[in-house]
PDB file of N, H, CA, C and O in Angstrom:
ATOM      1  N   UNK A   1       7.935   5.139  -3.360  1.00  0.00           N
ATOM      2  CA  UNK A   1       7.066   5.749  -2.394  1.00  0.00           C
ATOM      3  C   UNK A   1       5.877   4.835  -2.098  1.00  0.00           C
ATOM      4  O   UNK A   1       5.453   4.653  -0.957  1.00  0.00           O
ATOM      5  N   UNK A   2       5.368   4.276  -3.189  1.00  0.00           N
ATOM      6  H   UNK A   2       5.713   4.424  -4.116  1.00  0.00           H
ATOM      7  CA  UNK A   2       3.743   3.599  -2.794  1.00  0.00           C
ATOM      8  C   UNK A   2       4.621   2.515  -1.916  1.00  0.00           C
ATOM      9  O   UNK A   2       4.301   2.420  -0.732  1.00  0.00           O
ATOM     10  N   UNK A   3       5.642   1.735  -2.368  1.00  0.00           N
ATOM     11  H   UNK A   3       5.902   1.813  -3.331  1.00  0.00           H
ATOM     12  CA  UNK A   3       6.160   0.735  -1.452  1.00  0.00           C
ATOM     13  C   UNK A   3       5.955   0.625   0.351  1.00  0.00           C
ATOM     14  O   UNK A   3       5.268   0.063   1.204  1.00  0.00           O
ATOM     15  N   UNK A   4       7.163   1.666   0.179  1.00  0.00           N
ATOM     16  H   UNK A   4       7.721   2.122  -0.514  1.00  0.00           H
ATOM     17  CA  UNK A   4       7.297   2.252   1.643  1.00  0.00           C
ATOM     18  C   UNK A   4       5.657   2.812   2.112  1.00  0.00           C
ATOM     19  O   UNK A   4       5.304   2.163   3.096  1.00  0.00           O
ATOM     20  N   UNK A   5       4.913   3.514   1.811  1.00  0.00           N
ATOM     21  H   UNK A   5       5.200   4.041   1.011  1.00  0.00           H
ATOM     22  CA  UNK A   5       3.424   3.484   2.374  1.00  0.00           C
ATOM     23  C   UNK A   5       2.693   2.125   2.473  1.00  0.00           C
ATOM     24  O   UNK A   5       1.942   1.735   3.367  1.00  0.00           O
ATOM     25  N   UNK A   6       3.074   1.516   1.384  1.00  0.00           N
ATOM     26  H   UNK A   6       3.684   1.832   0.657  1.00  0.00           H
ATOM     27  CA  UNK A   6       2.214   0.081   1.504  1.00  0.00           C
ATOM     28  C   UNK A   6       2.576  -0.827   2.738  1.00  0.00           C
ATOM     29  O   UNK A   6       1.868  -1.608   3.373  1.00  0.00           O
ATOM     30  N   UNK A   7       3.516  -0.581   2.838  1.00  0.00           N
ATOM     31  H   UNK A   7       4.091   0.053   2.322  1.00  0.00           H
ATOM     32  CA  UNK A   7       4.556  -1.079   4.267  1.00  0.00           C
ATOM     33  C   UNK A   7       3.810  -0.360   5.402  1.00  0.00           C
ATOM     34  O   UNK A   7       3.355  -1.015   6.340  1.00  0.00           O
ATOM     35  N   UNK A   8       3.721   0.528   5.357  1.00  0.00           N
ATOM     36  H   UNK A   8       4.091   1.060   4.595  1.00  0.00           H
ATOM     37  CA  UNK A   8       3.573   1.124   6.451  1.00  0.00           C
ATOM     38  C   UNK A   8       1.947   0.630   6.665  1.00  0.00           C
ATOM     39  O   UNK A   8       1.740   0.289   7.829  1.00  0.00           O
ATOM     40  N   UNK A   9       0.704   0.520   5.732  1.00  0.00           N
ATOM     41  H   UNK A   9       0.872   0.797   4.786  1.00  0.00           H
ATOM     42  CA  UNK A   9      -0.653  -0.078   6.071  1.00  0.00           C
ATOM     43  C   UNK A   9      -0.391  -1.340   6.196  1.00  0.00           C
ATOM     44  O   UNK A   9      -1.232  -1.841   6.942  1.00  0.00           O
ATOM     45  N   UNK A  10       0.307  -2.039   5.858  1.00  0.00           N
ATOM     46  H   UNK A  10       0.991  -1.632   5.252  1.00  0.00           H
ATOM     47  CA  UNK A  10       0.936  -3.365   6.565  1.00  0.00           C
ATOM     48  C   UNK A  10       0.546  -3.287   8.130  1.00  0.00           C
ATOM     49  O   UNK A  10      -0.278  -3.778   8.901  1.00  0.00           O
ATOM     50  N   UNK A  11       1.864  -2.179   8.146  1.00  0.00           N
ATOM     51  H   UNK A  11       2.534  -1.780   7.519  1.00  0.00           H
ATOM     52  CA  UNK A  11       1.865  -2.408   9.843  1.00  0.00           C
ATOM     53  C   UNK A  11       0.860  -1.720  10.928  1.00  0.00           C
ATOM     54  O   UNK A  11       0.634  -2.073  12.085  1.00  0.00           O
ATOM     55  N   UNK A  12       0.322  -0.611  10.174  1.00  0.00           N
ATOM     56  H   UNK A  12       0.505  -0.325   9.233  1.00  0.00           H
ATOM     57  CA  UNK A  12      -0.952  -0.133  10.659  1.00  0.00           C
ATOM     58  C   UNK A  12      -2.284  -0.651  10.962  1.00  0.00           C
ATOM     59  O   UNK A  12      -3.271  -0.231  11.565  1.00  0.00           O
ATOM     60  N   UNK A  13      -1.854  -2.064  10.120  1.00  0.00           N
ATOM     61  H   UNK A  13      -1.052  -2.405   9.630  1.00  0.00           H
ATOM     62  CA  UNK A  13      -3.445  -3.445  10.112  1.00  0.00           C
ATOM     63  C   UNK A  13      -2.692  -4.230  10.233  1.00  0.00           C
ATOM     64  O   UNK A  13      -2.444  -4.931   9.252  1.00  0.00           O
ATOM     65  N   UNK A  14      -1.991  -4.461  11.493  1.00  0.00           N
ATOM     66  H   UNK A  14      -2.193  -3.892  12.290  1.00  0.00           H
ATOM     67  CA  UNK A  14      -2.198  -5.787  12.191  1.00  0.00           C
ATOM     68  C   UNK A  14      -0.519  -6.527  11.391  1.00  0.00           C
ATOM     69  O   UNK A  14       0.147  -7.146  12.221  1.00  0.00           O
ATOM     70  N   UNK A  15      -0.075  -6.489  10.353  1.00  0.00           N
ATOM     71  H   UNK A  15      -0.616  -5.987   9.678  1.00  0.00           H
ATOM     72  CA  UNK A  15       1.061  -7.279  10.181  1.00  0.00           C
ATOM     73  C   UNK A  15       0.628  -7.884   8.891  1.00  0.00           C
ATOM     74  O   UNK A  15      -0.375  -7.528   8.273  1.00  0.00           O
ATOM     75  N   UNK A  16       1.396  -8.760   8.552  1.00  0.00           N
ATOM     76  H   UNK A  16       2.211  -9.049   9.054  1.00  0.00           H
ATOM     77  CA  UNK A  16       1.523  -9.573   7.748  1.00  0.00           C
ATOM     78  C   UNK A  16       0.687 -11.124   7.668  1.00  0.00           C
ATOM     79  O   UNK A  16       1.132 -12.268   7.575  1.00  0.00           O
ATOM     80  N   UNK A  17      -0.794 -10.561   7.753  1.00  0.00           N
ATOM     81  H   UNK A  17      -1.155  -9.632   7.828  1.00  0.00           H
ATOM     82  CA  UNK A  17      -1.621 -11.628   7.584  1.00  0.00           C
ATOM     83  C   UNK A  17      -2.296 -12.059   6.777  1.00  0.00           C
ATOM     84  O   UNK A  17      -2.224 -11.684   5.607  1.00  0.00           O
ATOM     85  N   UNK A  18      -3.243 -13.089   7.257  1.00  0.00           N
ATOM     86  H   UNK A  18      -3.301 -13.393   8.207  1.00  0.00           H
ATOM     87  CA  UNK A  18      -3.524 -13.974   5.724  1.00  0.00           C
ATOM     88  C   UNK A  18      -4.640 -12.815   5.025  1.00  0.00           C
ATOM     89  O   UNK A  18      -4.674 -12.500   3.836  1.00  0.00           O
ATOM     90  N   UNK A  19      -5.537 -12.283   6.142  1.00  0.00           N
ATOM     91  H   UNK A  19      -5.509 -12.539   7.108  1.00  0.00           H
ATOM     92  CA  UNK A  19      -6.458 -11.755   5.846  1.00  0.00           C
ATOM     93  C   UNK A  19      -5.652 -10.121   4.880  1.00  0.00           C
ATOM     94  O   UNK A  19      -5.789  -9.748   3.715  1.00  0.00           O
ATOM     95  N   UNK A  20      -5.016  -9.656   5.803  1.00  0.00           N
ATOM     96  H   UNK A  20      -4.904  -9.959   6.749  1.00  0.00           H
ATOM     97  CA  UNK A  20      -4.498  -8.447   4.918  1.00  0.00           C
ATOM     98  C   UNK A  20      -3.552  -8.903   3.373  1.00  0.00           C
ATOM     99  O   UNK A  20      -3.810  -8.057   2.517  1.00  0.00           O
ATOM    100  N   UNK A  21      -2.958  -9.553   3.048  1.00  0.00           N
ATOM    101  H   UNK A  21      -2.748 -10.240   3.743  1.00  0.00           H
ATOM    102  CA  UNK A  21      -2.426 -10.112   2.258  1.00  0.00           C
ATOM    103  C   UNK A  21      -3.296 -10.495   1.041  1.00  0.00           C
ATOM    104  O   UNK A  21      -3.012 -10.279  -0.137  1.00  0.00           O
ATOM    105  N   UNK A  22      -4.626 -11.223   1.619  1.00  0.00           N
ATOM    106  H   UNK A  22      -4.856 -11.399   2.576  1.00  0.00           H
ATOM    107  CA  UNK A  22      -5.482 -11.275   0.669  1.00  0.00           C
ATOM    108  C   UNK A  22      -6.292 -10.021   0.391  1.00  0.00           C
ATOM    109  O   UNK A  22      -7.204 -10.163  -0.423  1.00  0.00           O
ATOM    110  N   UNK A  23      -6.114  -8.778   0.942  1.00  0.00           N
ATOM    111  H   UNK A  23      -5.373  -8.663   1.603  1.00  0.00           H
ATOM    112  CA  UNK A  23      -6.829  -7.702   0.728  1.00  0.00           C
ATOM    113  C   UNK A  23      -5.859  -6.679  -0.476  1.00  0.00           C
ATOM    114  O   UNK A  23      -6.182  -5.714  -1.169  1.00  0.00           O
ATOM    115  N   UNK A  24      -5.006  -7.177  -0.363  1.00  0.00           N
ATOM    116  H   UNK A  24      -4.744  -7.961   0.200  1.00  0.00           H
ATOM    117  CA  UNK A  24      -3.216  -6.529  -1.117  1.00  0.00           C
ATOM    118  C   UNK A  24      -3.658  -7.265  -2.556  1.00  0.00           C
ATOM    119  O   UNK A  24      -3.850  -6.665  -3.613  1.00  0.00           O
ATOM    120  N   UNK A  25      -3.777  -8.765  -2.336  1.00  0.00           N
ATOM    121  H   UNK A  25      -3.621  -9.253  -1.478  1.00  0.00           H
ATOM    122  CA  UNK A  25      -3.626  -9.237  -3.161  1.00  0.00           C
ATOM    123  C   UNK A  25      -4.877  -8.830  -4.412  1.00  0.00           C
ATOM    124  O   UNK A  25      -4.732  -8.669  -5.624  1.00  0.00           O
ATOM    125  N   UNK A  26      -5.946  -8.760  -3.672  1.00  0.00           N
ATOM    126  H   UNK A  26      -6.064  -8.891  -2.688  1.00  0.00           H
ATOM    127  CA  UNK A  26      -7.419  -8.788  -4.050  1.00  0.00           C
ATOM    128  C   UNK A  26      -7.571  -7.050  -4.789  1.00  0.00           C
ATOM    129  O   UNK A  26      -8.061  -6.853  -5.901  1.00  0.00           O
ATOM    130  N   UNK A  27      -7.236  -6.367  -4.224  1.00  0.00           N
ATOM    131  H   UNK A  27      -6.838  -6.527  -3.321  1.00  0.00           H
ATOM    132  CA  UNK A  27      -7.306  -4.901  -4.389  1.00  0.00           C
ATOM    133  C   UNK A  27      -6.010  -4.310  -5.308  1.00  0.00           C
ATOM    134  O   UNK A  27      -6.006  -3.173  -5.780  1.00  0.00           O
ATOM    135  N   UNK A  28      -5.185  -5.046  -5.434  1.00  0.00           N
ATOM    136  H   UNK A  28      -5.188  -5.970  -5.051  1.00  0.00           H
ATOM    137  CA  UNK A  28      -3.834  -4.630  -6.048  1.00  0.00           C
ATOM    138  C   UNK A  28      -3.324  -5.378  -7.317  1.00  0.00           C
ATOM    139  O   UNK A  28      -3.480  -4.926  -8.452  1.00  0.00           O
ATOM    140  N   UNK A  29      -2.733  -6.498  -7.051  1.00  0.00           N
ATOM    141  H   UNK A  29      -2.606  -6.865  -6.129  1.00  0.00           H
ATOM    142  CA  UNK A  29      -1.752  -7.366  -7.744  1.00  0.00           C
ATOM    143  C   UNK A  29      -2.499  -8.115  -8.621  1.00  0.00           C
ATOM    144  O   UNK A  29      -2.021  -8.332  -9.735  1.00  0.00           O
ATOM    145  N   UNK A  30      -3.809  -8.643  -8.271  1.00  0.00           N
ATOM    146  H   UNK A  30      -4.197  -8.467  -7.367  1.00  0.00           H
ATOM    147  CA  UNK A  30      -4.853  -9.629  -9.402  1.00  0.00           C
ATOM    148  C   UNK A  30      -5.131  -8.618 -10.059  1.00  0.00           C
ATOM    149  O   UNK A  30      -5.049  -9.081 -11.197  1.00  0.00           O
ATOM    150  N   UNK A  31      -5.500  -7.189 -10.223  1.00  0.00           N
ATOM    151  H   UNK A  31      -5.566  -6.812  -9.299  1.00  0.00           H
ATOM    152  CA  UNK A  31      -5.931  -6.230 -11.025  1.00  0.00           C
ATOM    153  C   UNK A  31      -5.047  -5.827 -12.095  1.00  0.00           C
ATOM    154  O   UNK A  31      -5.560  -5.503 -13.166  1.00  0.00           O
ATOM    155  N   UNK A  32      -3.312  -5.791 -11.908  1.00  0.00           N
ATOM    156  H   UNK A  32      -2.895  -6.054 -11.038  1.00  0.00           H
ATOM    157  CA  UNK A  32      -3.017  -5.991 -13.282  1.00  0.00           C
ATOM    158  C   UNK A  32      -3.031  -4.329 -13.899  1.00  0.00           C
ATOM    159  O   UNK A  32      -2.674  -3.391 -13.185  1.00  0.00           O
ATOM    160  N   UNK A  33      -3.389  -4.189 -14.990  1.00  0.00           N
ATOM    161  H   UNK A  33      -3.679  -4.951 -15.569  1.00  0.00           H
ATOM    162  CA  UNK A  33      -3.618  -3.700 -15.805  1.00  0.00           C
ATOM    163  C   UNK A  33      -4.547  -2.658 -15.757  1.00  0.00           C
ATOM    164  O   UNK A  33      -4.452  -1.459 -16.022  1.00  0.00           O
ATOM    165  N   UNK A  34      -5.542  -3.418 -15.334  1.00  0.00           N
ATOM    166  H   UNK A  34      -5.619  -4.391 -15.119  1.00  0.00           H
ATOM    167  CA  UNK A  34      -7.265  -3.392 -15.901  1.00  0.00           C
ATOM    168  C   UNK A  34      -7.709  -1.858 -15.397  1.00  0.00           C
ATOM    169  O   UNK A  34      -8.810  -1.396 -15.699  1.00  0.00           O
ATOM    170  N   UNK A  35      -6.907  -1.252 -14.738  1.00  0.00           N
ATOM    171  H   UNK A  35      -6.013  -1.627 -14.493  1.00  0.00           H
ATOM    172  CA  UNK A  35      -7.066   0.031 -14.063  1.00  0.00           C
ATOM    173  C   UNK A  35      -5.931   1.285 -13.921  1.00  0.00           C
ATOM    174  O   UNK A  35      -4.851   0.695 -13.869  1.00  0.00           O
ATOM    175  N   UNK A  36      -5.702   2.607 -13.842  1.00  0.00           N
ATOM    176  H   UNK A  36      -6.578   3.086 -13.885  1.00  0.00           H
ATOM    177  CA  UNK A  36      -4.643   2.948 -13.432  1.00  0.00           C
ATOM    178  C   UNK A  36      -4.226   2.725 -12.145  1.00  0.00           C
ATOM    179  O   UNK A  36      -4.931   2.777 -11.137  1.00  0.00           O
ATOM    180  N   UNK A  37      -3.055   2.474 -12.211  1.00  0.00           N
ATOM    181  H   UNK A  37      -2.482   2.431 -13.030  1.00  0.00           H
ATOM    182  CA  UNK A  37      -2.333   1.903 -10.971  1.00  0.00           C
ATOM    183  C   UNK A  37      -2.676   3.039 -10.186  1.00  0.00           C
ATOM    184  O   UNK A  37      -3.293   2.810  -9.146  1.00  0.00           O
ATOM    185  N   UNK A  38      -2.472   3.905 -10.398  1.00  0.00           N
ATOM    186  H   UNK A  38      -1.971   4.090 -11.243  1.00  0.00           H
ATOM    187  CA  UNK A  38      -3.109   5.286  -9.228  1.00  0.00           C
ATOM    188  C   UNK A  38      -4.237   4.970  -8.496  1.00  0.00           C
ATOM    189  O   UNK A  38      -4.072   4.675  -7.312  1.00  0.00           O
ATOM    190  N   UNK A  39      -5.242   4.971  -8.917  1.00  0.00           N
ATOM    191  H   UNK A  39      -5.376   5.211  -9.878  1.00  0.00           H
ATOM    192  CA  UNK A  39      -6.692   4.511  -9.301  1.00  0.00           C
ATOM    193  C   UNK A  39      -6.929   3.440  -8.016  1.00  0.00           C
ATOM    194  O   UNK A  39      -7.663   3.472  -7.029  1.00  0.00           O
ATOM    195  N   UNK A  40      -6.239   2.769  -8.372  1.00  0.00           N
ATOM    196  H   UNK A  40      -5.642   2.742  -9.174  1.00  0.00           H
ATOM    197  CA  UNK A  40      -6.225   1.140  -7.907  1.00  0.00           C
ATOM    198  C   UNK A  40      -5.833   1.339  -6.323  1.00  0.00           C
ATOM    199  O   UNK A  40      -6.474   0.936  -5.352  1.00  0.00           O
ATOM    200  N   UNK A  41      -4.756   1.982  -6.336  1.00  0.00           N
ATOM    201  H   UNK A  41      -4.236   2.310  -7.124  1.00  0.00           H
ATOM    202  CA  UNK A  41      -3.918   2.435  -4.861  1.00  0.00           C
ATOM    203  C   UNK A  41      -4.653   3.423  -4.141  1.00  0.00           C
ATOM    204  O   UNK A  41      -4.509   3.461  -2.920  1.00  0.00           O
ATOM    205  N   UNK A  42      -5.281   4.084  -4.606  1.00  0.00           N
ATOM    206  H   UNK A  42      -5.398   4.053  -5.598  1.00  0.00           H
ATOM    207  CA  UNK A  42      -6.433   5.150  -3.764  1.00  0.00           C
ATOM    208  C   UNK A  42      -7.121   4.502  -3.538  1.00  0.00           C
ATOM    209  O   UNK A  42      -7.867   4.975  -2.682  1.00  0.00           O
ATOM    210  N   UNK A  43      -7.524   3.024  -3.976  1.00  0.00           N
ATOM    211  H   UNK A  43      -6.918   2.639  -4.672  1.00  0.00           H
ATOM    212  CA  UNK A  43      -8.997   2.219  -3.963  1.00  0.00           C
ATOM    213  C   UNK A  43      -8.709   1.400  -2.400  1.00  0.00           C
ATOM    214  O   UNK A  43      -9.468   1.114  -1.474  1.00  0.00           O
ATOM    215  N   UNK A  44      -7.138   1.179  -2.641  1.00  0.00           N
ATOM    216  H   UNK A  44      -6.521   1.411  -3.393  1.00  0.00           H
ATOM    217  CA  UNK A  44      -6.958  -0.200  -1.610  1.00  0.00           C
ATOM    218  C   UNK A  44      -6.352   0.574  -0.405  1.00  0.00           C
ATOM    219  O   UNK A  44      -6.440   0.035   0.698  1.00  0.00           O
ATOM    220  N   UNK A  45      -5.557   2.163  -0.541  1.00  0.00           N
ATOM    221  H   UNK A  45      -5.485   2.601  -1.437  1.00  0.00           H
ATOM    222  CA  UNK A  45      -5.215   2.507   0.372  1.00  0.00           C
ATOM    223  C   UNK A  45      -6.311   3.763   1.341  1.00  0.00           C
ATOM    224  O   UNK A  45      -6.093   4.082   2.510  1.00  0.00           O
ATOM    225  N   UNK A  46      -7.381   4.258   0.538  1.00  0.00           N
ATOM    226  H   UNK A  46      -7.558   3.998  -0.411  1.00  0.00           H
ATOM    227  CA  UNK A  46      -8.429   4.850   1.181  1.00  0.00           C
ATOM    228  C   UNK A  46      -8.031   6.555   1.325  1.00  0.00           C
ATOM    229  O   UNK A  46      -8.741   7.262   2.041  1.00  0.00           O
ATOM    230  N   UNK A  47      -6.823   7.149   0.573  1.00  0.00           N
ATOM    231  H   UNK A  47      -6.247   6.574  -0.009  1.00  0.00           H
ATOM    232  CA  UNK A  47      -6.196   7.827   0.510  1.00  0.00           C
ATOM    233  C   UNK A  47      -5.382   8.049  -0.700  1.00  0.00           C
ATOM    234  O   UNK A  47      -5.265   7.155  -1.538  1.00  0.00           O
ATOM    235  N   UNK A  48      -4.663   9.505  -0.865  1.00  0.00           N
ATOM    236  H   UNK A  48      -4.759  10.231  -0.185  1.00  0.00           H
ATOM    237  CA  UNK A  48      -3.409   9.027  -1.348  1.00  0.00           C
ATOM    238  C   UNK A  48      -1.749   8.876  -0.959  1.00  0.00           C
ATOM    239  O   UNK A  48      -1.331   9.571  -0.033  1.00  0.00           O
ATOM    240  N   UNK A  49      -0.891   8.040  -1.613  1.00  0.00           N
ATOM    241  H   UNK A  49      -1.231   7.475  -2.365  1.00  0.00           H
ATOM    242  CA  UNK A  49      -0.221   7.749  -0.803  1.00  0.00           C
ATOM    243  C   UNK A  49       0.655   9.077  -0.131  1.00  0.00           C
ATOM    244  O   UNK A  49       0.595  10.241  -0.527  1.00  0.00           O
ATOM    245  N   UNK A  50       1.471   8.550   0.987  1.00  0.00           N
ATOM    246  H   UNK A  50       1.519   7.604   1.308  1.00  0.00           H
ATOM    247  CA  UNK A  50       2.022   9.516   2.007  1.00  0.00           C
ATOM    248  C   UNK A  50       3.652   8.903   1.793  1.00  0.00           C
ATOM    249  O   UNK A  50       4.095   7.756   1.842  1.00  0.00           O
ATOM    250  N   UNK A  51       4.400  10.436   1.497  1.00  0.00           N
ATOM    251  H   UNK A  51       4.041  11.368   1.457  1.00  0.00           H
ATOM    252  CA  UNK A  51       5.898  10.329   1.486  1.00  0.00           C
ATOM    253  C   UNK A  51       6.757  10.234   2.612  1.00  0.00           C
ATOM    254  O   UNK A  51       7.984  10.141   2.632  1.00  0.00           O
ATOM    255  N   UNK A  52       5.719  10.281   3.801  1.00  0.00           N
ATOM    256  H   UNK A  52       4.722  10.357   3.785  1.00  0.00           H
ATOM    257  CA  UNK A  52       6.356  10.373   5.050  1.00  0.00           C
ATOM    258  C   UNK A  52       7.245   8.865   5.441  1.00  0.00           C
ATOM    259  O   UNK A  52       8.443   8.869   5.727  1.00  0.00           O
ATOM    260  N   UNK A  53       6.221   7.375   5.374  1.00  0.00           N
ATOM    261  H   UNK A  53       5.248   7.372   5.142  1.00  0.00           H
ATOM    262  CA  UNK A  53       7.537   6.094   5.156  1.00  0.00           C
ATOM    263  C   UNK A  53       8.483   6.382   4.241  1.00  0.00           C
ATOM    264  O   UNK A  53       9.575   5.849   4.431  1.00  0.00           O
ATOM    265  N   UNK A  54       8.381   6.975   3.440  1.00  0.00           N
ATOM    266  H   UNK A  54       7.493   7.408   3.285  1.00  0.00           H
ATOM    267  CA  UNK A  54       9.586   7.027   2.415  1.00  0.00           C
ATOM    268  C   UNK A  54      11.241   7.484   2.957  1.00  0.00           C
ATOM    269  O   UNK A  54      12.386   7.036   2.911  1.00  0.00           O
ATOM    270  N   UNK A  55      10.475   8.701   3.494  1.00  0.00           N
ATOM    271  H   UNK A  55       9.544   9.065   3.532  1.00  0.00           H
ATOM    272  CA  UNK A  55      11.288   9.665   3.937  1.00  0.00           C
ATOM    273  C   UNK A  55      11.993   9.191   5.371  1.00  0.00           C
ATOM    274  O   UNK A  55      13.082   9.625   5.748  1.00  0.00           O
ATOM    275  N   UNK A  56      11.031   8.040   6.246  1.00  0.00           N
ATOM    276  H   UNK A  56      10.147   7.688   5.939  1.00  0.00           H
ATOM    277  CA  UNK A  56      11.614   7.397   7.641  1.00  0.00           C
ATOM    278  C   UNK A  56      12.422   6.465   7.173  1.00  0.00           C
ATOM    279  O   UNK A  56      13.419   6.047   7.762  1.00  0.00           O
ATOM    280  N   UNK A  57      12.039   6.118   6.136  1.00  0.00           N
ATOM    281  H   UNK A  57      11.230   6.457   5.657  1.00  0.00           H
ATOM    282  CA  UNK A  57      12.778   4.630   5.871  1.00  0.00           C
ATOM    283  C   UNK A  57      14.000   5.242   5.424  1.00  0.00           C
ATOM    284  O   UNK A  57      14.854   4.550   5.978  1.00  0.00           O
ATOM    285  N   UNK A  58      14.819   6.443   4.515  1.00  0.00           N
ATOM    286  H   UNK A  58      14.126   7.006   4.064  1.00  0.00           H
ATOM    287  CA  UNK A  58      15.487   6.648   4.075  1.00  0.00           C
ATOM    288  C   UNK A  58      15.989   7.706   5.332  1.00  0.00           C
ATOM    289  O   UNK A  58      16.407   8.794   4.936  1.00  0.00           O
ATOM    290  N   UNK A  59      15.982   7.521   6.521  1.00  0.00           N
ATOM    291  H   UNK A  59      15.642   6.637   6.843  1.00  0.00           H
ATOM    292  CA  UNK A  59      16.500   8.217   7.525  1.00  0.00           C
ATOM    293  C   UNK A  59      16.262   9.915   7.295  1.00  0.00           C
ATOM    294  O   UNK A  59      17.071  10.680   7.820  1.00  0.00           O
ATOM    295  N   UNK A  60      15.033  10.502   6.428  1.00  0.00           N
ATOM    296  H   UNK A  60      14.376   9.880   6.001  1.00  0.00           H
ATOM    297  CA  UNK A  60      15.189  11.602   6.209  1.00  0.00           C
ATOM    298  C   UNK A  60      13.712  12.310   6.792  1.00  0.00           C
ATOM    299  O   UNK A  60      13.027  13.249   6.388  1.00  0.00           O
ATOM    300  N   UNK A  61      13.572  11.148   8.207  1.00  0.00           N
ATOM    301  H   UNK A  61      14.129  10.385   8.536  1.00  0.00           H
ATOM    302  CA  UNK A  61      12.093  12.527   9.045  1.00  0.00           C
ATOM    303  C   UNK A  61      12.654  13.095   9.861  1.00  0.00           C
ATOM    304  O   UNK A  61      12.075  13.956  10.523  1.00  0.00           O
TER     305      UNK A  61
END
């Protein structure tokens, strides 16, 4: 599920850029550990996540 949402603020900001990539990277993946991953994903996604990509991606909206 966080996947498919993370995908989806991908495409909601612009694509696959340097700037968003380093915001993924910066807010997510360098953190590791050091936090609950929950925690971390409410931090970088401003929310919590939404089952709705899940559910498009798996042909089930």
């Amino acid at each position: 599920m966080l996947d498919a949402d993370t995908v989806e603020w991908f495409r909601e900001s612009g694509g696959l850029t340097r700037e968003n990539g380093d915001r993924f990277r910066g807010m997510l993946l360098s953190r590791g550990g050091s936090r609950d991953a929950m925690e971390l994903y409410r931090a970088f996604r401003g929310r919590e996540p939404d089952i709705a990509p899940l559910l498009a991606r798996r042909g089930l909206d």
